[in-house]
PDB file as gemmi writes it, atoms N, CA and C in Angstrom:
CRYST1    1.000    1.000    1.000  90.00  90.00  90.00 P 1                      
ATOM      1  N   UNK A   1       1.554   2.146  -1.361  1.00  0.00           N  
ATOM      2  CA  UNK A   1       1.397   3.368  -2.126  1.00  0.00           C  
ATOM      3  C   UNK A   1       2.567   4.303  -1.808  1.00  0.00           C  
ATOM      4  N   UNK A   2       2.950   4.984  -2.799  1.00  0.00           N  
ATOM      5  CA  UNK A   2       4.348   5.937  -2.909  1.00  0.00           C  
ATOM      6  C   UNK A   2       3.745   7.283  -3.238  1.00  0.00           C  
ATOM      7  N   UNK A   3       4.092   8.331  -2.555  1.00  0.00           N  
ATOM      8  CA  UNK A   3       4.009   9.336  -3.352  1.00  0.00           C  
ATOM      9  C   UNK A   3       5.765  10.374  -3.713  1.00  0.00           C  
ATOM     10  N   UNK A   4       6.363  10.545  -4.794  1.00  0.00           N  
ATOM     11  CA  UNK A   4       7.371  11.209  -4.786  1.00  0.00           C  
ATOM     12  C   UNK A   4       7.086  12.484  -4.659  1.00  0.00           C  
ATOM     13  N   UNK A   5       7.701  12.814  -3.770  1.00  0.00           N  
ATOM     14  CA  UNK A   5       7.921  14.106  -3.051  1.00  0.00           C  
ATOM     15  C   UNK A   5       9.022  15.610  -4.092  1.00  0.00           C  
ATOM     16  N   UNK A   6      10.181  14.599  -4.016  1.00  0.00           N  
ATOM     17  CA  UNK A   6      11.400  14.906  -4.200  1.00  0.00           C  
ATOM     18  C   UNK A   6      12.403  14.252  -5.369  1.00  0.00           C  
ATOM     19  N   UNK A   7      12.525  14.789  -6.512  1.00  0.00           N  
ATOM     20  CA  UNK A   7      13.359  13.662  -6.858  1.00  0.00           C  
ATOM     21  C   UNK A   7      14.193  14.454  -8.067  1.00  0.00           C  
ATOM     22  N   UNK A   8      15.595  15.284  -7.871  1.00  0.00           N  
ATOM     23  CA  UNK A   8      16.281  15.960  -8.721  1.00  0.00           C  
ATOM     24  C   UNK A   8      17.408  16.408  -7.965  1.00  0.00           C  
ATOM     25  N   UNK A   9      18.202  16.797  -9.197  1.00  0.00           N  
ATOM     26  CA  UNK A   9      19.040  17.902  -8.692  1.00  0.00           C  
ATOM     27  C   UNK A   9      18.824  19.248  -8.429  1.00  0.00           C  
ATOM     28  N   UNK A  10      19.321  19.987  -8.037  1.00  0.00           N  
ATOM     29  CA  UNK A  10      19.013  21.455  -7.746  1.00  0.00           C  
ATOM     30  C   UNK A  10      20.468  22.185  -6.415  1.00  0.00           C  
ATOM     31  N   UNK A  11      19.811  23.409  -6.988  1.00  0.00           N  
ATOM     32  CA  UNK A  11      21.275  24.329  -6.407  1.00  0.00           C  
ATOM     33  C   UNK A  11      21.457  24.435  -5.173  1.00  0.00           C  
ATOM     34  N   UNK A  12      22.505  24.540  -4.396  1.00  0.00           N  
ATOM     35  CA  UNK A  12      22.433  24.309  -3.097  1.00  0.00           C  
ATOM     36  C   UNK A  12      21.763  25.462  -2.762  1.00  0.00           C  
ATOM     37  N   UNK A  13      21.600  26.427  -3.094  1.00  0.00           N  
ATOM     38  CA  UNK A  13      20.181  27.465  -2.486  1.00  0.00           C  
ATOM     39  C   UNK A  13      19.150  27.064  -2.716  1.00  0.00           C  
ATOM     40  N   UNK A  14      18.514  26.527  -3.267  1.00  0.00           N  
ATOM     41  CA  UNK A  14      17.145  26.048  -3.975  1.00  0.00           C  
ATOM     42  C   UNK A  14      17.340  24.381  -2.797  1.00  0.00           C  
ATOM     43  N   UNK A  15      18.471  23.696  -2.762  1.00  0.00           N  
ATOM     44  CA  UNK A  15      17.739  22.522  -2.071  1.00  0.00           C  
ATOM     45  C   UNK A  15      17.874  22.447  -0.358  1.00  0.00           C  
ATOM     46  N   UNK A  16      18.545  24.153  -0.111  1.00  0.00           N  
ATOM     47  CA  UNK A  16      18.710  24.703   1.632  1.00  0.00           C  
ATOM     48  C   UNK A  16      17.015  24.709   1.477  1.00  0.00           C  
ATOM     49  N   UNK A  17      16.512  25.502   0.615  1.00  0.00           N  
ATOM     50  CA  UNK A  17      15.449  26.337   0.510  1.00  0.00           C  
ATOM     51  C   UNK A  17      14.350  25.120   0.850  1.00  0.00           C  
ATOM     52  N   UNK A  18      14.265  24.148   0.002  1.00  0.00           N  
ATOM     53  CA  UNK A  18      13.341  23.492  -0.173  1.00  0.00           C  
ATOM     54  C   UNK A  18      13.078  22.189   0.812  1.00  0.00           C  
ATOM     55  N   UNK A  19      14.608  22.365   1.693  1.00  0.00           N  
ATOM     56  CA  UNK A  19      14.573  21.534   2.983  1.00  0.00           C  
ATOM     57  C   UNK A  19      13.587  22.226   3.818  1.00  0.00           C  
ATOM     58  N   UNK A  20      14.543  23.296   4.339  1.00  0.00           N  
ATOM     59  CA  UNK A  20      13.964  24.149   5.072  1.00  0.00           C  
ATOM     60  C   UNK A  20      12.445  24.246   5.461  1.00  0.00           C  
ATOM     61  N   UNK A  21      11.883  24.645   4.071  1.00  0.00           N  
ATOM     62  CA  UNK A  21      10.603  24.698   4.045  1.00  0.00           C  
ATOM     63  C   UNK A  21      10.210  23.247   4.708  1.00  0.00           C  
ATOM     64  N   UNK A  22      10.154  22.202   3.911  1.00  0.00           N  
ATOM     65  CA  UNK A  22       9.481  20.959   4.722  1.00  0.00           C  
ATOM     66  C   UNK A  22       9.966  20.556   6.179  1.00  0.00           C  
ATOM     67  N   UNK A  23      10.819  21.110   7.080  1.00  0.00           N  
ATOM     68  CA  UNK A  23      11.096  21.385   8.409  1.00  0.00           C  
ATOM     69  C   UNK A  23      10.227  22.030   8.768  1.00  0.00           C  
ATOM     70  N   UNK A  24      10.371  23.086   8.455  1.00  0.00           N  
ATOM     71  CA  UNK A  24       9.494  24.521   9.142  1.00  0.00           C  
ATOM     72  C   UNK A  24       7.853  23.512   8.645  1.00  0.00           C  
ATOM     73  N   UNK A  25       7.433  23.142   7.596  1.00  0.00           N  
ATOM     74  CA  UNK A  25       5.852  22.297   7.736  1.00  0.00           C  
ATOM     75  C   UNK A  25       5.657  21.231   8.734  1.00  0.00           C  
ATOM     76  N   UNK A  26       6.745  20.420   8.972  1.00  0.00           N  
ATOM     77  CA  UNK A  26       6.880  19.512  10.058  1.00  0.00           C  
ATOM     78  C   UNK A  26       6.737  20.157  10.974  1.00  0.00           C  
ATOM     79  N   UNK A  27       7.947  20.805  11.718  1.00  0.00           N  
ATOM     80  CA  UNK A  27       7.950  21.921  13.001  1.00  0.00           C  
ATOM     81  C   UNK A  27       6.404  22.429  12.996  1.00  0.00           C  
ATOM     82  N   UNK A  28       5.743  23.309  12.458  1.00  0.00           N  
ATOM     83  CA  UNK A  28       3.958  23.953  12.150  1.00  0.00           C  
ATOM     84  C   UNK A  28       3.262  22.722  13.048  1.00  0.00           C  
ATOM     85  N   UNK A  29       3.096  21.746  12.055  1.00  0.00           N  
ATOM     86  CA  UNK A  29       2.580  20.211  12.473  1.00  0.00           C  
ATOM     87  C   UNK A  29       2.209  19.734  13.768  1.00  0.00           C  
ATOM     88  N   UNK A  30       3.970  19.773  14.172  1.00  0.00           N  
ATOM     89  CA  UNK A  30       3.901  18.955  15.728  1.00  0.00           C  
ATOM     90  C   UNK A  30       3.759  20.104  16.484  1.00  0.00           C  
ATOM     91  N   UNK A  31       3.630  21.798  16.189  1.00  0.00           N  
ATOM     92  CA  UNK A  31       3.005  22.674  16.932  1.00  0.00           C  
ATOM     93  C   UNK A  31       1.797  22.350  16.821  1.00  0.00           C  
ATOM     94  N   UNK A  32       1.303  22.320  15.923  1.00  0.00           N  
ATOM     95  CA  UNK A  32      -0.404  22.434  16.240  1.00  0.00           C  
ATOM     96  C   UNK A  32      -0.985  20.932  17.361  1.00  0.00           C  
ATOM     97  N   UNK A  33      -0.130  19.958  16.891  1.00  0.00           N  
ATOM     98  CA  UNK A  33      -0.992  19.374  17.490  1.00  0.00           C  
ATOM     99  C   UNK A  33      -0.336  19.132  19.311  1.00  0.00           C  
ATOM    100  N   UNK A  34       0.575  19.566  19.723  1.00  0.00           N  
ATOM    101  CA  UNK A  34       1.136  20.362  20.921  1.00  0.00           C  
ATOM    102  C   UNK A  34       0.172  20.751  21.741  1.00  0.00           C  
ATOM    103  N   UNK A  35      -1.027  21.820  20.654  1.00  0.00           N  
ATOM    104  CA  UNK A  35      -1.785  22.599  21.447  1.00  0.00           C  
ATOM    105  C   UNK A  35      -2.491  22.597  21.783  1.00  0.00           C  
ATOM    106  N   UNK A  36      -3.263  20.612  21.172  1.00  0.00           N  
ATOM    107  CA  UNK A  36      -4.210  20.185  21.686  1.00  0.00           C  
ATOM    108  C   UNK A  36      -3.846  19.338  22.500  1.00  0.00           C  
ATOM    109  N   UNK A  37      -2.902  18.829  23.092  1.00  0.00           N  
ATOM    110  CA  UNK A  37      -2.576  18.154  23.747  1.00  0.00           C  
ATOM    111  C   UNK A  37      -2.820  17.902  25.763  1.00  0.00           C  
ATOM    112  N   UNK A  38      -2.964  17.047  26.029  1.00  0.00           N  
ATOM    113  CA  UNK A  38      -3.104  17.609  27.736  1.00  0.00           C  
ATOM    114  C   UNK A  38      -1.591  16.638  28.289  1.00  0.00           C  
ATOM    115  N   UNK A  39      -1.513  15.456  27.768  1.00  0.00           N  
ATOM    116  CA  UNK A  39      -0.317  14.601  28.770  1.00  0.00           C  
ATOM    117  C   UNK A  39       0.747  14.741  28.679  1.00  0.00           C  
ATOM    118  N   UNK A  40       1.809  15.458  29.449  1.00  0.00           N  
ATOM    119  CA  UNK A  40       2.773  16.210  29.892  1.00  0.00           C  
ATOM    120  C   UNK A  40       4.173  15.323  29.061  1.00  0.00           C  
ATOM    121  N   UNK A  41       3.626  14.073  28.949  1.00  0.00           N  
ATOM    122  CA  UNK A  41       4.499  12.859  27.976  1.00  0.00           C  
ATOM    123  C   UNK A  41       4.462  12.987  26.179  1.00  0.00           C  
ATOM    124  N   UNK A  42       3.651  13.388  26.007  1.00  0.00           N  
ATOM    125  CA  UNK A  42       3.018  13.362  24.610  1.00  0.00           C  
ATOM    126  C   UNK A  42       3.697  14.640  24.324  1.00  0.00           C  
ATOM    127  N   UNK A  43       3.430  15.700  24.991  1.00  0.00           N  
ATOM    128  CA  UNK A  43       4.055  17.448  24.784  1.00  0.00           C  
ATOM    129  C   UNK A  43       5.546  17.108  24.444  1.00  0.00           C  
ATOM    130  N   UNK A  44       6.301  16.603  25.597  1.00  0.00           N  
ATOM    131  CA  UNK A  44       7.171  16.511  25.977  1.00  0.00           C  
ATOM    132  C   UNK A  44       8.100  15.671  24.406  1.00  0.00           C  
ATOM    133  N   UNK A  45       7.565  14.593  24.489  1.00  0.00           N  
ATOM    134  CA  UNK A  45       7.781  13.857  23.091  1.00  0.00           C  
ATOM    135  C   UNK A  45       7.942  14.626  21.899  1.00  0.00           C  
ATOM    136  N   UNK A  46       6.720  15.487  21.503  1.00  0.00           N  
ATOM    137  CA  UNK A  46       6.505  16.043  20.640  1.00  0.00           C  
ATOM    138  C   UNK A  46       7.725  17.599  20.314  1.00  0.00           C  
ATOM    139  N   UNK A  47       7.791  18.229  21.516  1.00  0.00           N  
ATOM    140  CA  UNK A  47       8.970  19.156  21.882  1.00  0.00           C  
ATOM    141  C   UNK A  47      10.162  18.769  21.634  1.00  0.00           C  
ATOM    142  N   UNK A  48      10.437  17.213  21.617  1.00  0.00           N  
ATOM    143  CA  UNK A  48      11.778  16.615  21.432  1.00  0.00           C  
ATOM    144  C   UNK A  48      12.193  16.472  19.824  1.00  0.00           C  
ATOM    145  N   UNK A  49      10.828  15.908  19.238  1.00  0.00           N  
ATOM    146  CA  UNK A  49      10.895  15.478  18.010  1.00  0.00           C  
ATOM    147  C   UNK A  49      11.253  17.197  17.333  1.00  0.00           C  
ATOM    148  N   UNK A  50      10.763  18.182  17.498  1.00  0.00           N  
ATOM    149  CA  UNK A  50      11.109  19.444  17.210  1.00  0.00           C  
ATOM    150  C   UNK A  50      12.264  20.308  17.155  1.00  0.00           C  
ATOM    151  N   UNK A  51      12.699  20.068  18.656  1.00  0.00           N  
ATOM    152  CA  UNK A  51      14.260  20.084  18.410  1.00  0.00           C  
ATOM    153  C   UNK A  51      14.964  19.113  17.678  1.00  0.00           C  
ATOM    154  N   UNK A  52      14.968  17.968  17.754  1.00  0.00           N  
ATOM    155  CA  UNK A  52      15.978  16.965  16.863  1.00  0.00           C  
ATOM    156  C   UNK A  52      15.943  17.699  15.402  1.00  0.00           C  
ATOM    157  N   UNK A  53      14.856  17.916  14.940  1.00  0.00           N  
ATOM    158  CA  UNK A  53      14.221  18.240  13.495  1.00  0.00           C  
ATOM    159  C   UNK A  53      15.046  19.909  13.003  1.00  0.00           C  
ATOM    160  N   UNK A  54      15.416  20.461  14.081  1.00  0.00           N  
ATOM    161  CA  UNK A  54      15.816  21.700  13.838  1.00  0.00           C  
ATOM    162  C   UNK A  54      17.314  21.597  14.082  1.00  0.00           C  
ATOM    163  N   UNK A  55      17.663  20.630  14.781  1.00  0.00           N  
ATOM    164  CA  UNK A  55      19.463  20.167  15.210  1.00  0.00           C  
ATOM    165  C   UNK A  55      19.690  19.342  13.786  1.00  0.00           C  
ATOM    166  N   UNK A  56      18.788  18.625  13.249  1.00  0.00           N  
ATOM    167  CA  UNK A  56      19.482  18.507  12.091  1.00  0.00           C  
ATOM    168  C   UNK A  56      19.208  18.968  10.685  1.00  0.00           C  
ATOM    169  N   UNK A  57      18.599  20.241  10.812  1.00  0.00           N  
ATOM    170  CA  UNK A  57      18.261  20.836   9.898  1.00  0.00           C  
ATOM    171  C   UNK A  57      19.987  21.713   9.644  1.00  0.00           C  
ATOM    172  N   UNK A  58      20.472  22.023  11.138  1.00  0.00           N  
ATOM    173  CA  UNK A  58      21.540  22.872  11.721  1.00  0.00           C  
ATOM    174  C   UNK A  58      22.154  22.155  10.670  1.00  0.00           C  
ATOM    175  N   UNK A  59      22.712  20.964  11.265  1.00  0.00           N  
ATOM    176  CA  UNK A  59      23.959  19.937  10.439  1.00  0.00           C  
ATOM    177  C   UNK A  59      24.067  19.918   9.063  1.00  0.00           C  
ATOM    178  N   UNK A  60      22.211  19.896   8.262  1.00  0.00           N  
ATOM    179  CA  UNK A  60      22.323  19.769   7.073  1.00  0.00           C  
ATOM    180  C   UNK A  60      23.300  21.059   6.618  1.00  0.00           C  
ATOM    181  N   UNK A  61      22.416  22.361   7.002  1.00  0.00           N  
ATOM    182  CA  UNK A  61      22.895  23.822   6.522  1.00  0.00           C  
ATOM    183  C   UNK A  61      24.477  24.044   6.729  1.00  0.00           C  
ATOM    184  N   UNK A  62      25.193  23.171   7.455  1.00  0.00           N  
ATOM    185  CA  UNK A  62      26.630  23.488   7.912  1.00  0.00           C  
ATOM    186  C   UNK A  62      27.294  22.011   7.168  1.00  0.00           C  
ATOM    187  N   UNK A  63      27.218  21.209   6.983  1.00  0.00           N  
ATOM    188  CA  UNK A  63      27.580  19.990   6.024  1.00  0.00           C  
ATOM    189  C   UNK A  63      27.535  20.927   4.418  1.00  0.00           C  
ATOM    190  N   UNK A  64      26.397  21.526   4.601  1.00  0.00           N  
ATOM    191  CA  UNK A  64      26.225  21.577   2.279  1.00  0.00           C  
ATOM    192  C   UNK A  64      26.771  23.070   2.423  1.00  0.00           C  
ATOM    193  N   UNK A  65      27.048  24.065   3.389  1.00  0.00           N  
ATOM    194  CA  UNK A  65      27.455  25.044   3.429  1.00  0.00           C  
ATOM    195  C   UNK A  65      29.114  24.407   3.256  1.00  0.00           C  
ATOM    196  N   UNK A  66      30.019  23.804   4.228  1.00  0.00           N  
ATOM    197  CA  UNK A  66      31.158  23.309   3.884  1.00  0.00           C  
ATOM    198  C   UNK A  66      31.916  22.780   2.875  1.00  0.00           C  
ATOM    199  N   UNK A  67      30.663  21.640   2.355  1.00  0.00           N  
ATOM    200  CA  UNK A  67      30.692  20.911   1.101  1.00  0.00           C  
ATOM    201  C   UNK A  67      31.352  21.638  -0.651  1.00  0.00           C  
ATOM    202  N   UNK A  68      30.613  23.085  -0.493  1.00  0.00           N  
ATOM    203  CA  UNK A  68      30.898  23.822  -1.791  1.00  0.00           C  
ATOM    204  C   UNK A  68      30.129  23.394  -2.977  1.00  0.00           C  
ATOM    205  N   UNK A  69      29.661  22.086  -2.912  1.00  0.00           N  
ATOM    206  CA  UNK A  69      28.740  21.847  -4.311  1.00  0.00           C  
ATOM    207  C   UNK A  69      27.813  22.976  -4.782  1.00  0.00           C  
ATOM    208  N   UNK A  70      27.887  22.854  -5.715  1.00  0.00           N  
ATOM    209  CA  UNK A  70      26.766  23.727  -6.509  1.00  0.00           C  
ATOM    210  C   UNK A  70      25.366  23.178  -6.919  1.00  0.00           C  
ATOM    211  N   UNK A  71      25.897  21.955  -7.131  1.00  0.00           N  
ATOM    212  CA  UNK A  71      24.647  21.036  -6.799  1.00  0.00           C  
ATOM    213  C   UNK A  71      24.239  20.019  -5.721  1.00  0.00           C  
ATOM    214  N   UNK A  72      23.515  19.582  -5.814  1.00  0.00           N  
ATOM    215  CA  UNK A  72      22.978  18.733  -4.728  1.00  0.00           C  
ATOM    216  C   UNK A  72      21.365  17.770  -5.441  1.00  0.00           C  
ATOM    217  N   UNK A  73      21.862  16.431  -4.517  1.00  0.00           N  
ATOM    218  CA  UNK A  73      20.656  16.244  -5.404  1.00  0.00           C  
ATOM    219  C   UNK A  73      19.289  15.349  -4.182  1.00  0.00           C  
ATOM    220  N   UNK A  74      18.319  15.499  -4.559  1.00  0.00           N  
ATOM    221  CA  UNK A  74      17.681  15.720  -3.186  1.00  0.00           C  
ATOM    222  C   UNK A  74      16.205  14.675  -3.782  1.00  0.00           C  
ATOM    223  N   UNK A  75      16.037  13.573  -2.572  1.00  0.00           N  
ATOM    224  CA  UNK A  75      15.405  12.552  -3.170  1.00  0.00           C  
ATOM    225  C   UNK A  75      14.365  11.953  -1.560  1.00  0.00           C  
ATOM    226  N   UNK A  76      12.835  12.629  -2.142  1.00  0.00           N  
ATOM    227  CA  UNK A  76      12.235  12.468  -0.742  1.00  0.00           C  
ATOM    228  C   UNK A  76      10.842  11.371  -1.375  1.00  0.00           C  
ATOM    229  N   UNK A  77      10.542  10.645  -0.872  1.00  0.00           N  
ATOM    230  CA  UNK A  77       9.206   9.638  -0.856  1.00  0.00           C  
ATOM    231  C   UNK A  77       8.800   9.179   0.650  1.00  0.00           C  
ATOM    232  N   UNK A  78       7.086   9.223   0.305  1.00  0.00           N  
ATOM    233  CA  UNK A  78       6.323   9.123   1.810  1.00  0.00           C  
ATOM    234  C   UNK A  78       6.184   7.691   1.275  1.00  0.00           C  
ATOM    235  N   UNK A  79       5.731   7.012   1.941  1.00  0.00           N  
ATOM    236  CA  UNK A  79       5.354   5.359   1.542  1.00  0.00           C  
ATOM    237  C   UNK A  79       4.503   4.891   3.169  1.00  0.00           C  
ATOM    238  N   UNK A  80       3.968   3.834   2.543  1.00  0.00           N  
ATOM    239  CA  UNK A  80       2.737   3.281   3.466  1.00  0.00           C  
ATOM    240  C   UNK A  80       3.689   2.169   4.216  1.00  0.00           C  
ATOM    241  N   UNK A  81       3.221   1.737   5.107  1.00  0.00           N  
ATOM    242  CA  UNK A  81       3.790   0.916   6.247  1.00  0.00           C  
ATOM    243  C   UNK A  81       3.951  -0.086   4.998  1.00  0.00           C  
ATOM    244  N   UNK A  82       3.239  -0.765   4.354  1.00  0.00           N  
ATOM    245  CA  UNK A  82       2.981  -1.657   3.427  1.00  0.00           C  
ATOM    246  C   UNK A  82       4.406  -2.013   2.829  1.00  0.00           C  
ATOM    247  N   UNK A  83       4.555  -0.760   2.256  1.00  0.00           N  
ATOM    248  CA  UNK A  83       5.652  -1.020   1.050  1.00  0.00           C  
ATOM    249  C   UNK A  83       7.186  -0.208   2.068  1.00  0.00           C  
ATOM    250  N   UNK A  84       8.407  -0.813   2.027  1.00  0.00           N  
ATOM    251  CA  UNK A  84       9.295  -0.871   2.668  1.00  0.00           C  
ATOM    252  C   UNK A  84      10.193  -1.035   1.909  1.00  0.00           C  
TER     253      UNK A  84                                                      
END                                                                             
């Protein structure tokens, strides 16, 4: 099963914007579940995956900031272990 997420062009403000946002829902995510957490490994993991997620959120914003396009075209799907 597929669900499309993402699948167009759009302005490089509109596709900073619309990254962003699904970071910052990810980032939310692996906070909440952080806070139920007790094993110092799992936190720890989870803290990592957070920063990586925000280091390359950095790269994206400084790559399409450099870039100059006006467009951009931005192409996201979740999919089941199944389908690959």
């Amino acid at each position: 099963m597929k669900i499309q997420l993402i699948d167009g062009h759009f302005s490089a403000a509109d596709a900073l914007e619309l990254t962003t946002r699904m970071v910052q829902v990810k980032v939310r995510f692996l906070e909440d579940k952080i806070k139920g957490l007790e094993h110092e490994e799992d936190i720890k993991m989870r803290e990592g995956r957070i920063k990586n997620l925000q280091n390359e959120l950095a790269a994206v914003r400084k790559l399409w900031s450099e870039n100059g396009s006006s467009q951009l075209y931005l192409h996201a799907v979740i999919s089941t272990n199944e389908e690959k």
